[in-house]
N, C-alpha and C positions, 0 to 999 in steps of 0.2 A: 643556610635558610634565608628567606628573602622577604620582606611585607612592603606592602603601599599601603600607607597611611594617606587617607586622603580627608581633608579638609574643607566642608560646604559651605560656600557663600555665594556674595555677586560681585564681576570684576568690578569697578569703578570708585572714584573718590568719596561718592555720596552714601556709596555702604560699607564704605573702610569701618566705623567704629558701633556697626548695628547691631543688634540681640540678632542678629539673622546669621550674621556674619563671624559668628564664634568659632566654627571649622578654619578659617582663616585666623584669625586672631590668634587660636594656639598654637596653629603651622607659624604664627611669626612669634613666638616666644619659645617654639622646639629651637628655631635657627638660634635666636638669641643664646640659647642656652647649649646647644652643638655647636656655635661658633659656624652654622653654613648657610649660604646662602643661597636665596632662587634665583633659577633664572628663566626666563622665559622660552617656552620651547612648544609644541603643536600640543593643543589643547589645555593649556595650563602652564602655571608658573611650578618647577619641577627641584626639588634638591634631593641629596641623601648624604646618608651617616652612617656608619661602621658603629656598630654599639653591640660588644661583647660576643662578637661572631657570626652575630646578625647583621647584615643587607637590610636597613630602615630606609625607603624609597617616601617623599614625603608631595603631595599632588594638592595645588590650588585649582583647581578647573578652570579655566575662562568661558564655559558656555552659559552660564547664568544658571541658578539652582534648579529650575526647571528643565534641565537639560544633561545634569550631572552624571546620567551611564554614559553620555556619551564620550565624554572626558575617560571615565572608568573604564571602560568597553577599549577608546585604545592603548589604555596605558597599563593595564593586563595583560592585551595579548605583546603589548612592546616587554615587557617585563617576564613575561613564562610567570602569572604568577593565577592560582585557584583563587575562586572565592574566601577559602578558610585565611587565606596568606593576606587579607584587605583588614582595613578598619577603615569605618566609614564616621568621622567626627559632626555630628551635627546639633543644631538647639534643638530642642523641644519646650515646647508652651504644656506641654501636660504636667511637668515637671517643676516643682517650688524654684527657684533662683538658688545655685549653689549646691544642688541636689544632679547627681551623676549614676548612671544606669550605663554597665556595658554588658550586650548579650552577645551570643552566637546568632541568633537566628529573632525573629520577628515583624510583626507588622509593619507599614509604611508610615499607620497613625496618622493619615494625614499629611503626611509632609512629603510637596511635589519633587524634596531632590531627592527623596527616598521612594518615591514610586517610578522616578527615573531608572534609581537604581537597578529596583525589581523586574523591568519592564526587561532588561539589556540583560538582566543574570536570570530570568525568567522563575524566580523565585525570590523568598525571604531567609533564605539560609547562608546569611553573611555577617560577619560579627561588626558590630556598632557599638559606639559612645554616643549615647543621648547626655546633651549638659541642660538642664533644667535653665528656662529663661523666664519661668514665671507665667503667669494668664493676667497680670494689672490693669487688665483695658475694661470699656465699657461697649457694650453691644454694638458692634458694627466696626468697631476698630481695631480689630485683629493686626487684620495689613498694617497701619499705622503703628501699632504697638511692634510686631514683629521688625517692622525698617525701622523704627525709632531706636534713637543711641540709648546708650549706656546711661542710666544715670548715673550721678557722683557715686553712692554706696556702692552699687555694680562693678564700676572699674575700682575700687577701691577692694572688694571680693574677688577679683578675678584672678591674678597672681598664684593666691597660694590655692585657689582651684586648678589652676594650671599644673603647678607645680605636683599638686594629688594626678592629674591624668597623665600628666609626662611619666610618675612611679609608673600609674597603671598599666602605661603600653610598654611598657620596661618590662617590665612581671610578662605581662603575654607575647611577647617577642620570645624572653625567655625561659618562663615555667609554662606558658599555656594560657587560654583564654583561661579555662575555670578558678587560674589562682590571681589572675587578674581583676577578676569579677568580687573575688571575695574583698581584694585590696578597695577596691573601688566602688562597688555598693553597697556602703555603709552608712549608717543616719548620724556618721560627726562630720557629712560634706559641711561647704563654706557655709 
């Protein structure tokens, strides 16, 4: 069995360490922690991992978040892999900071890499990890808030949140979304 875990952010220096950019961030603490590395290859920065029988395919996009199926779209049909075989890593602003949601299937809520997604899979029946990044702004600064870094607490929480999604995609590679989902949305996140 095979999955692409894919990872949403924007390529460049300026959004290396943003609340936007957390699909990326945990792709680079999978590698840390599988010991592999990306490398750059047509449409995104690409590795994988052999983890307990499972084919783990691991996708940075380089088309900028608003453009995210398309990344998705050819790295699916390069991989022979369904919808059900994807996880799609992204922030959410609906979500308190350190609070994690993974489903099978759902809305875009909002979020242009996830209406990319839907637009390329012509639906919302694909399993996802929303990571809560909080709503802290004041009216009209959304965007600013959403590219604005980490503050200190934030990357100070981020690790051992990491390390709760790393289990979770463990569990659903190997038992299944639904026992993934029990691991994973529960109210002692970071």
């Amino acid at each position: 069995m095979k999955y692409l875990i894919v990872g949403l952010g924007n390529i460049g220096d300026k959004y290396a360490n943003t609340r936007h950019n957390v699909g990326f961030g945990f792709l680079d603490y999978l590698a840390e922690q599988y010991k592999i590395e990306f490398e750059n290859e047509r449409f995104g920065a690409y590795a994988k991992h052999r983890y307990r029988g499972r084919n783990l395919h691991f996708l940075k996009p380089d088309t900028f978040m608003n453009l995210s199926g398309n990344a998705l779209q050819f790295w699916m049909k390069k991989l022979s892999v369904q919808p059900h075989q994807i996880l799609i890593v992204t922030d959410d602003l609906n979500l308190p900071f350190g609070t994690l949601r993974m489903r099978g299937k759902g809305s875009d809520g909002g979020h242009n890499g996830l209406k990319s997604i839907q637009d390329v899979l012509n639906g919302s029946k694909y399993p996802r990890l929303r990571v809560g990044i909080g709503a802290e702004f004041s009216t009209g600064q959304q965007i600013d808030y959403v590219l604005g870094e980490w503050t200190e607490s934030e990357q100070t929480g981020l690790p051992p949140l990491y390390a709760k999604m790393q289990k979770g995609i463990e569990e659903m590679v190997f038992r299944g979304i639904g026992m993934a989902m029990n691991m994973v949305n529960t109210k002692d996140n970071v």
